[in-house]
N, C-alpha and C positions, 0 to 999 in steps of 0.2 A: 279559454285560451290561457293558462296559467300554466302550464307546463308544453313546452316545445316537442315538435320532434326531431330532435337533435340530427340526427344523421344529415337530415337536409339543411343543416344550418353552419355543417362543419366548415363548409366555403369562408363564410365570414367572422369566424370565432377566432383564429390567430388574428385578423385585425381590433377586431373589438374587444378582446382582452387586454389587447395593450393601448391602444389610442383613448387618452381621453377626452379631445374634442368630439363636440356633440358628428355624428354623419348622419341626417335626417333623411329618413327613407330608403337608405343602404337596400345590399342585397339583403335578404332577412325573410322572413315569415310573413305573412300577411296581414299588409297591417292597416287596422281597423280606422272607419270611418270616426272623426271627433267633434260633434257637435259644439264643444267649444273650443276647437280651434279657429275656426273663423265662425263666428257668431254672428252676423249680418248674413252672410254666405247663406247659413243654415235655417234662417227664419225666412230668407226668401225665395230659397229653391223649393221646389215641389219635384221628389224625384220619381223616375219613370219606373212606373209599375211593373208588374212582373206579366208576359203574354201568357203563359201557361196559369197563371190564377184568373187575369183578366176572361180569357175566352172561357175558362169553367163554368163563369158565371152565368154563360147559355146556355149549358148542360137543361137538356130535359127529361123530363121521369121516364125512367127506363126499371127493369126488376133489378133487385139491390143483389148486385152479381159481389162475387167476392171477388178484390182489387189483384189487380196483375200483379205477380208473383216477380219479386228480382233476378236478374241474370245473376246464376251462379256459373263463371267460366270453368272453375272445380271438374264440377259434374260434368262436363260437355267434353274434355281432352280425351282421348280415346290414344290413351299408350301405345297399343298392339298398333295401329293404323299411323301414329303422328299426327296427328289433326284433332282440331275440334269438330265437331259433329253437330249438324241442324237440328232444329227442333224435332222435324218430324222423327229422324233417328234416336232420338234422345226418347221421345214421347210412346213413339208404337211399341215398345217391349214391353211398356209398363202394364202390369196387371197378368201379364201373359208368362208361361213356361219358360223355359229356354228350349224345350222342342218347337215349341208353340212359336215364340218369336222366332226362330230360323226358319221356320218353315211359309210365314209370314216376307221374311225379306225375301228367301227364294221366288216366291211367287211376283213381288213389285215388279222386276223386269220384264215380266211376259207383255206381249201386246195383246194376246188373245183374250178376255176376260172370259168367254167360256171352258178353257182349258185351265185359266187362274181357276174357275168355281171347280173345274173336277179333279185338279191336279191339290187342292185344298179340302179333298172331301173328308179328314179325319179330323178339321178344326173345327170346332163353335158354330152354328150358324154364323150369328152376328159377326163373325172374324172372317168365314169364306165370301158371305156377300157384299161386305165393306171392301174387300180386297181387288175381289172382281169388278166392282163397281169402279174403283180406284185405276186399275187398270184400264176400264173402258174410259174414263175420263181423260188420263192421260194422253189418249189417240185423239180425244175429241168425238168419241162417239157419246154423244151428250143424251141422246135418247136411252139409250141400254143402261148406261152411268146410274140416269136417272130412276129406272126400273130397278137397278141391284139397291142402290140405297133406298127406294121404297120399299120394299122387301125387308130389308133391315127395320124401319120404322115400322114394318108391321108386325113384325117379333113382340111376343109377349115382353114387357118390360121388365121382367126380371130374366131377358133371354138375351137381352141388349144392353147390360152394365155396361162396357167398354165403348162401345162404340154409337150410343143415340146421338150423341153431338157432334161428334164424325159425319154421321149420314146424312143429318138435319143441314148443316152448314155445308156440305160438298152438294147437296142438292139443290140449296139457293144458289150455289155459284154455276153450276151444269144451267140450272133455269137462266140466270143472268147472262151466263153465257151466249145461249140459245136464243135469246131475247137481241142480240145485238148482229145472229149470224144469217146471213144469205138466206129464203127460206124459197119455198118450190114457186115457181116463175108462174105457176097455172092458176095462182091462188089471185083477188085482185088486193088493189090497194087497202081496199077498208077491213079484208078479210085479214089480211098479214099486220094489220096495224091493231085491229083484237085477236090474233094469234099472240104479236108482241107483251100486248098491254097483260093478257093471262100468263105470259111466264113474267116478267114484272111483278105481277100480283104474288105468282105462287112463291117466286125465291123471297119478295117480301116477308111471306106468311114461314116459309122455313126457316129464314134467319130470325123471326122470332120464334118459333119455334126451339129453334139452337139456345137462345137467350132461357126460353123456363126449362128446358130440359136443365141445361148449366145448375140452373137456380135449384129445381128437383133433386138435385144431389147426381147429377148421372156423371160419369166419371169425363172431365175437361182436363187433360194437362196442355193441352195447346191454346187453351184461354181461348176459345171458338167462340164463346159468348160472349166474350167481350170484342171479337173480331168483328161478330156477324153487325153489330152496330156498325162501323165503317164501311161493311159490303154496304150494307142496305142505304148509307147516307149514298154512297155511290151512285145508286139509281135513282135516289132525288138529285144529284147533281146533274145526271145524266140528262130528267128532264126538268134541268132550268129552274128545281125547287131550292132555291140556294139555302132559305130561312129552315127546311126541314134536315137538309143536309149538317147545314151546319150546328144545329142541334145533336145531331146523331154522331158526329166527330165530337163533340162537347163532353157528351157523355162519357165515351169512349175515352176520349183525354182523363176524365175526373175517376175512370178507373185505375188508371198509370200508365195507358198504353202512350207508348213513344208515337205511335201511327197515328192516333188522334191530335197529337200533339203537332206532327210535321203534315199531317194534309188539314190543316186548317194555318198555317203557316203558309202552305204555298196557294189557299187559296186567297190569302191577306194580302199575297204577293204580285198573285194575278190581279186584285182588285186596283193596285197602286199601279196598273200597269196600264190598262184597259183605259181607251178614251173617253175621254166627257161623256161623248154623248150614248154610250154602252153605257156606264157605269150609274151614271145621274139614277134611272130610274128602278136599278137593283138597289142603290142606297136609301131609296124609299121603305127598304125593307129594314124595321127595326133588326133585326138579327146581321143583317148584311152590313146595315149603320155601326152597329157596336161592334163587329169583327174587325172591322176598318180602324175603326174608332181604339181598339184594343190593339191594334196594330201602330199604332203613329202613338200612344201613350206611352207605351213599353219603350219606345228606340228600337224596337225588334229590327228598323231597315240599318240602323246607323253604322259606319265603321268606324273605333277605334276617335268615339266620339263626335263625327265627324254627320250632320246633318244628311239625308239627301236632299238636293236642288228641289224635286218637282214634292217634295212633303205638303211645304206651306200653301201649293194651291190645293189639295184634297181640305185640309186645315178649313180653307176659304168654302171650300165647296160642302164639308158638312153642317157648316153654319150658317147655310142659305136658312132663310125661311121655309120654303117649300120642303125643303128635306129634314130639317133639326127635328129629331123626335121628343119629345118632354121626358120622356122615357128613357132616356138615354142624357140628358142634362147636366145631371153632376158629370162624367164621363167626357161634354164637349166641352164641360167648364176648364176642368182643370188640363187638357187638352189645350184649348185658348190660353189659359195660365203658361203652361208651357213654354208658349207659339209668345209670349208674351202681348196679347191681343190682350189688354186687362181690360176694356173695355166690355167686350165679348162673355168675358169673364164673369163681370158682375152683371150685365144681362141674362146671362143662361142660368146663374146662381136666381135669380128670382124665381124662376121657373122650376129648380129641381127641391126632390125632396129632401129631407131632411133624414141624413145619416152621415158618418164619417166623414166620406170624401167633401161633402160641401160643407160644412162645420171645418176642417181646416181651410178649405180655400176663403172660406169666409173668417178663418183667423189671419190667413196674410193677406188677406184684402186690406182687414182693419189696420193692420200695420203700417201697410202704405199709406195707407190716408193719415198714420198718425197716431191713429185711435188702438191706445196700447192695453186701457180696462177694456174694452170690445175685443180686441184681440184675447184678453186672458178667460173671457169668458165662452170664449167662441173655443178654444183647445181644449177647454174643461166640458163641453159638450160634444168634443169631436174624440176625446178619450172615453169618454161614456158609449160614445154610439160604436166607435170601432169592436168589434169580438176580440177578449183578449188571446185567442188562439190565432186570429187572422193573422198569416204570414206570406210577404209578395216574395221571399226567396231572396236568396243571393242578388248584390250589386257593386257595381264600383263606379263610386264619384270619377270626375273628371280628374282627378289628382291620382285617382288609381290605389285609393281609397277601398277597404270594402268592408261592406254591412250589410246582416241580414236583416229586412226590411219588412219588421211587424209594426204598420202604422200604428196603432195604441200605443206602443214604446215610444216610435219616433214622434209623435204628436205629445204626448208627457214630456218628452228631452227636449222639444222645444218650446213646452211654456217652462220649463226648467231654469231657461236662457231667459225670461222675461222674471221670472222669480228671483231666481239672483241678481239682476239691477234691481227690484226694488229692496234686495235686503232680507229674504223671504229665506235664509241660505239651508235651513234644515229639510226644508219644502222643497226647495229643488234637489238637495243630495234624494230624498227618498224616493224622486219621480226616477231617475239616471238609476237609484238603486233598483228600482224595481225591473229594470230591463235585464238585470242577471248579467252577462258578458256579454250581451251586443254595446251598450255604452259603458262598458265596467270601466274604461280610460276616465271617462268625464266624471264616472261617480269618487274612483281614485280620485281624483284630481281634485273635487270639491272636500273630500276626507280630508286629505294629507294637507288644505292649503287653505282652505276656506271656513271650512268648522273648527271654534276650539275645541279641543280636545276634551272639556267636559260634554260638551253637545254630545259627537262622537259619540263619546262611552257611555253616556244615555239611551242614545238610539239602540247602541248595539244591545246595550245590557237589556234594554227593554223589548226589541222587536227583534234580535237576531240569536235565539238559542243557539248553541255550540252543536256541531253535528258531532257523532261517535269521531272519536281521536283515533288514527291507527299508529299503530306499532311501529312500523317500519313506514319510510321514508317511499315514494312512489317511483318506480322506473326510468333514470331520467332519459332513458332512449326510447322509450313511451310516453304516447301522447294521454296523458291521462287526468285532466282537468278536475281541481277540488270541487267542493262544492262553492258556491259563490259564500255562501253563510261562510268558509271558511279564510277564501281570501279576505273578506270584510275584516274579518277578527285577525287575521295575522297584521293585515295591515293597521288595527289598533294597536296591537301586543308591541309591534316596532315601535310604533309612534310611545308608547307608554316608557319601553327600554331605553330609547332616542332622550325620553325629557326626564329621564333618571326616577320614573315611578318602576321599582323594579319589583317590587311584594306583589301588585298589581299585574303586571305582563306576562308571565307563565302561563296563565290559564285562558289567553288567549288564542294559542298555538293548537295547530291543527294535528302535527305529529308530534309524539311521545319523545322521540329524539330533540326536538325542539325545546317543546315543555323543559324540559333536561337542560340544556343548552342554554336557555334563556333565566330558568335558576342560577345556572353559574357561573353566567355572565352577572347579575346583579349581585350576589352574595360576595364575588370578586370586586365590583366596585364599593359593594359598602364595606368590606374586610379593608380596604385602601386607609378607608377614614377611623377604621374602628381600633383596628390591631397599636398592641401599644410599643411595637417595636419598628424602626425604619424601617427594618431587613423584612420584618411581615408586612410591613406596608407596599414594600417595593417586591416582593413577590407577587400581592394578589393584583398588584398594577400590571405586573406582566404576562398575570393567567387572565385577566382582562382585556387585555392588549390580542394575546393570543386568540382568546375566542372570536372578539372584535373582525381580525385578517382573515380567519379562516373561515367564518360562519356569517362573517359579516351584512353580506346580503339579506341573509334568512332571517337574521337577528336584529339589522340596525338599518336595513337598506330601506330607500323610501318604492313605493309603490309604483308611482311616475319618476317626473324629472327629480336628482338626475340620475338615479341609478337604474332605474325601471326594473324592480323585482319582478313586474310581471311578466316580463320576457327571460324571467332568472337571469339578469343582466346582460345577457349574452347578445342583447341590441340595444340600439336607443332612439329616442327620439330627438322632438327639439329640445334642448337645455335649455328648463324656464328661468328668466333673469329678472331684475325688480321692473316691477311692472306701473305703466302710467293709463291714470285713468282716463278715458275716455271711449266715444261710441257707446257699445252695450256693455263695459266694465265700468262699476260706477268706485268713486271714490274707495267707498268704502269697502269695496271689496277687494279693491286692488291694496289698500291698506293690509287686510288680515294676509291676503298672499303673500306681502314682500315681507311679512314679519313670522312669516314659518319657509321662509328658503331655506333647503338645505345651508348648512354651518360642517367645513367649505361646501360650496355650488360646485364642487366638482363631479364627475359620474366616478363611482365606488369610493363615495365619502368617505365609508367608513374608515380606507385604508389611512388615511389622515389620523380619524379616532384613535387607529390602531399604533400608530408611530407617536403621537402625541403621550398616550399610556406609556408607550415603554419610555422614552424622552423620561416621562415623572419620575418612574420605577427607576430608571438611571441617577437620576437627581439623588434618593438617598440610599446610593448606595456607595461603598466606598471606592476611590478612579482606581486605585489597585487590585482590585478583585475580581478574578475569574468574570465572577457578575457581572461586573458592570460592563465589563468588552461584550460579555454573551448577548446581554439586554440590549446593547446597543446595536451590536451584529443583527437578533431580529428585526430591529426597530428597521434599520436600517433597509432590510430584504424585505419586508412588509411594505417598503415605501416606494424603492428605487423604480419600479415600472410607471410609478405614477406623475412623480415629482423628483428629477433627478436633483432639482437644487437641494432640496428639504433632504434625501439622503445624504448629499455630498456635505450637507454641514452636520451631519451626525456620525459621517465618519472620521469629521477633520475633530470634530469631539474626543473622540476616540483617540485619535492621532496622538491631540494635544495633551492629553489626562491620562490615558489606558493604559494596562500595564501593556507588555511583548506577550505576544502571545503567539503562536507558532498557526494559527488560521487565521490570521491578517490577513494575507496576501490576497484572500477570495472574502472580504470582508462582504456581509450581507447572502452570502451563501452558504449553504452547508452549514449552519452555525452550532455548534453544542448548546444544549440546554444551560440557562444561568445554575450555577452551583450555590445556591441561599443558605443552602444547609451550613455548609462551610463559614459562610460569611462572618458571623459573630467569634466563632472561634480565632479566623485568621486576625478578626479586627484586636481583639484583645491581646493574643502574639504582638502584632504589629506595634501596638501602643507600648508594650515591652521591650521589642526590641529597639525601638526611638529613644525610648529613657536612658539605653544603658549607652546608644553611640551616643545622647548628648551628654550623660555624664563623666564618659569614660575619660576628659581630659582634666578632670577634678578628681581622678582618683586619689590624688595622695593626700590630697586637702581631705577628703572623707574621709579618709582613712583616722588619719589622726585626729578628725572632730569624733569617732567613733571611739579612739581611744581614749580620747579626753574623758566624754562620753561615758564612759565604760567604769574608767576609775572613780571618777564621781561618784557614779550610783555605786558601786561597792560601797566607798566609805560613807557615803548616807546611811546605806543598810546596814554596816557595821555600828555606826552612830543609833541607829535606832533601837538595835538589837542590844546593847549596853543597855541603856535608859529600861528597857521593856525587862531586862533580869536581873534588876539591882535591888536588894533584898532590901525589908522595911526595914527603918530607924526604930534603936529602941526607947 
């Protein structure tokens, strides 16, 4: 998140350009969860998991189908018609003609399926008996349906490229069908009920079926294999197999399909809904337990934060004795955590095993009790046991907050928070560093305020190589995020410019234009001190000054408070101010922060820098000179949006000292460049033409000490010139 996408951000950039009080949480971008913004908060929430990772974790072995393919809407608009177009129309041309496919859609609307097979007699096998099959199903002729797709399935396999998974899967659905429809009245009960149970069986056996054909390479654009799992959990739910079902939706889900994702969703929904004395003994079913259990963890019911009322009796009722599964433990733990039953909590923590989730619940166990070394060793096992790819997805705190939620990260960022009160500070920047931009705020924050700057430039120099530098600057109407190695290093290269190491900061910059930029921005402040002339002194003050206003952010802005380059300024947070120790900030830390505040704490410091440069650059130049009005004209228009008082005494400067200059009247805008060049020459004019108005009313006194003067030295010279040609005595 280092670079915006502006277009949505236009709303609030005429305000935030000009206001420089902090607006915390404005209209703006999304803005990320900060573990040390409130620090108690963050050590003792436990936030709600993600349902769609939770109920994965029921997923059972199924063949490793290749994962559901994303909606491209692109592909789906149909120009000629105006509409976008279903699956099936999108899917059935594929592989086929364009004779082939019209001749195909012709044939859909029939009702007859024997006139679809003879009015299709120039196509494919496999294309006329799929078709005709399709047709009889349509009507509900589920017998015939089921004959044309067998047919199909009995085609040599290399006669069936297109359509085996077609067949397979419209044939478990004709059986399941079949299986739920009216059947001949003459037959008895036990006879219709093993009538039932064999089409059950067989569309079972086709939808796997559907699955290895999938798996075999046979052409699936309608992802049938990954369908036919949901048909088939279908007829386990049908009969009352919920622990099979909802394995077979599991799966389904951990393919991508949205459809596993929403019927196990609304079967979590039905479960919160169903009385006591229903539900009691379906939640004896581990998989029934954990779906329930996966459903009240996530907040999947809640609105807009807001609890439902009947939650905390299910709460109660999974942690009956009779039902808690051991199996399921860490899950009711942190569940109980939640529900804030702490009690509950560390009874169910004795019981479960050992992995991530109870390793942190057993690091803010210890915390509330206290015990803050068992807390730090409990995180440092629960970052070990989490997988560092494990991610619960998108969330937003209750502040409306949001973060993406890879426990390993968040369990490091919060012994992060226990590291920093003991003092531990490079320990906590590298845990917050290693999260990349989900806590890049907090690692910022510990850079810019917390480490000295030798630390800093250790770490970086030692653990964070420079990635390739590019040319050109990135799109800022694209969303196109550096590498984090690079924000890290930009963020030292300012810091380096900021404390006047300027030989040092170039080579920390990401773009080439920068690098550039940050050269000559320092070569200008050190030419200030070097040059042995005012007027070069006061030049490179104002090409200093200049960089400073216009590049300022890139080059001098701090990372957070107050300017927040990482939203390229264009928002902000809270303005951090000197800070008192207490709670989880201990002295000492609050010490190194209040002694690296921005120098002014205001947001776009730099413009300060920037008027301050030209100010000096004014100082030795002379009040008569083109310059010195120009210098202060920038100064002045570099300031005025910020600090109208700080402009207004730089124009009454100007006023009091400056020569008339014919762009007064819009003083601070539009200003001409300082004229430097000139300077020395006007100055020495100047000093000439002073001499001659203060001597001019001595002229006749000079005159005649000139004369005097004058005749003198003749006759000396005359005097000498006798003595020098007076011939020897003889």
């Amino acid at each position: 998140m280092s670079r915006l996408n502006l277009p949505r951000c236009l709303l609030a950039v005429a305000v935030a350009t000009v206001l420089t009080a902090p607006v915390a949480l404005a209209c703006g971008p999304d803005y990320p969860l900060r573990l040390l913004g409130d620090r108690a908060r963050s050590l003792q929430e436990l936030p709600e998991g993600n349902f769609s990772f939770e109920v994965g974790r029921l997923a059972v072995a199924t063949p490793a189908l290749k994962q559901a393919a994303s909606y491209d809407s692109e592909t789906r608009w149909s120009a000629d018609e105006g509409r976008y177009l279903g699956d099936l129309e999108v899917a059935e041309p594929q592989g086929l003609t364009p004779e082939q496919a019209a001749k195909v859609k012709a044939l859909r609307p029939l009702t007859d399926p024997a006139q679809a097979e003879q009015a299709g007699a120039e196509l494919p096998a496999e294309l006329r008996l799929y078709t005709a099959g399709a047709v009889a199903f349509t009507q509900g002729d589920d017998a015939t349906a089921q004959a044309y797709f067998q047919k199909v399935l009995a085609l040599p396999a290399s006669e069936r490229p297109l359509r085996s998974t077609w067949a397979a899967y419209s044939l478990g659905r004709s059986l399941a069908r079949g299986a739920d429809a009216a059947r001949d009245g003459e037959l008895s009960d036990e006879q219709l009920e093993q009538a039932r149970q064999a089409d059950i069986a067989a569309a079972k056996q086709a939808f796997r079926l559907t699955r290895q054909l999938a798996l075999d390479g046979a052409s699936d654009p309608l992802e049938l294999g990954i369908a036919s799992l949901g048909e088939e959990a279908r007829l386990a739910l049908n009969a009352d197999d919920w622990s099979t079902a909802i394995g077979l939706y599991a799966s389904q889900l951990k393919l991508g399909s949205t459809t596993g994702y929403s019927s196990l969703k609304q079967l979590a929904v039905e479960l919160t809904q169903m009385p006591e004395a229903q539900l009691t003994p379906l939640l004896r079913q581990l998989p029934v337990q954990q779906l329930l259990t996966a459903y009240l963890i996530t907040h999947s019911g809640w609105s807009y934060g807001e609890q439902p009322s009947g939650e905390k009796a299910l709460v109660q009722l999974l942690q009956r004795n009779d039902i808690a599964n051991l199996a399921n433990a860490d899950r009711l733990a942190a569940l109980s955590y939640q529900f804030g039953d702490y009690a509950a909590t560390a009874t169910l923590l004795e019981h479960a095993a050992d992995n991530g989730m109870t390793w942190w619940l057993r690091a803010k166990m210890a915390l509330r009790s206290g015990d803050k070394a068992s807390a730090q060793a409990a995180y440092a096992k629960a970052a070990q046991a989490f997988p560092e790819d494990e991610s619960w997805g998108w969330r937003r705190d209750l502040d409306w907050n949001g973060e993406t939620l890879k426990p390993r990260c968040r369990v490091e960022g919060e012994g992060a928070i226990l590291a920093l009160e003991r003092g531990d500070y490079l320990e906590a920047f590298e845990a917050l560093y290693r999260s990349g931009y989900i806590y890049w705020a907090d690692a910022a924050e510990v850079a810019e305020r917390v480490l000295t700057t030798e630390e800093l430039k250790s770490f970086v120099d030692a653990q964070v190589p420079a990635p390739p530098s590019i040319a050109t600057p990135p799109d800022p109407f694209a969303y196109q995020p550096r590498p984090i190695a690079a924000e890290l290093r930009q963020l030292l290269g300012r810091r380096l410019l900021r404390e006047g190491r300027y030989d040092e900061a170039p080579a920390y910059f990401y773009e080439v234009s920068l690098q550039t930029a940050a050269r000559d921005y320092g070569q200008a402040r050190q030419a200030a001190k070097s040059r042995w002339t005012a007027t070069g002194q006061a030049e490179a003050l104002y090409q200093a000054g200049t960089l400073a206003r216009r590049q300022g952010m890139e080059l001098l802005g701090f990372e957070m408070s107050p300017d927040f380059a990482w939203f390229d300024g264009l928002y902000s947070l809270d303005r951090v101010q000197t800070q008192e120790p207490g709670g989880l900030l201990s002295p000492a830390e609050a010490e190194r922060q209040n002694a690296r505040l921005a120098q002014p704490n205001n947001r776009y410091h730099y413009r300060w820098i920037a008027a301050e440069l030209g100010s000096q650059a004014a100082d030795l130049l002379p009040h008569t000179s083109q310059a010195f009005a120009a210098t202060l004209c920038h100064a002045t228009g570099w300031i005025q949006w910020s600090d109208q008082e700080l402009a207004q005494s730089l124009y009454q400067r100007y006023v009091e000292k400056g020569p008339a200059v014919p762009w007064a009247a819009n003083f601070g805008n539009n200003c001409p460049q300082p004229n430097f060049a000139s300077v020395d020459r006007d100055l020495w004019q100047l000093r000439l033409d002073n001499s001659r108005r203060a001597l001019r009313p001595y002229k006749g006194w000079l005159f005649g000490l000139a004369l005097v003067g004058g005749v003198l030295a003749a006759g000396y010279w005359r005097k000498k010139r006798r003595v020098t040609v007076q011939p020897p005595q003889p």
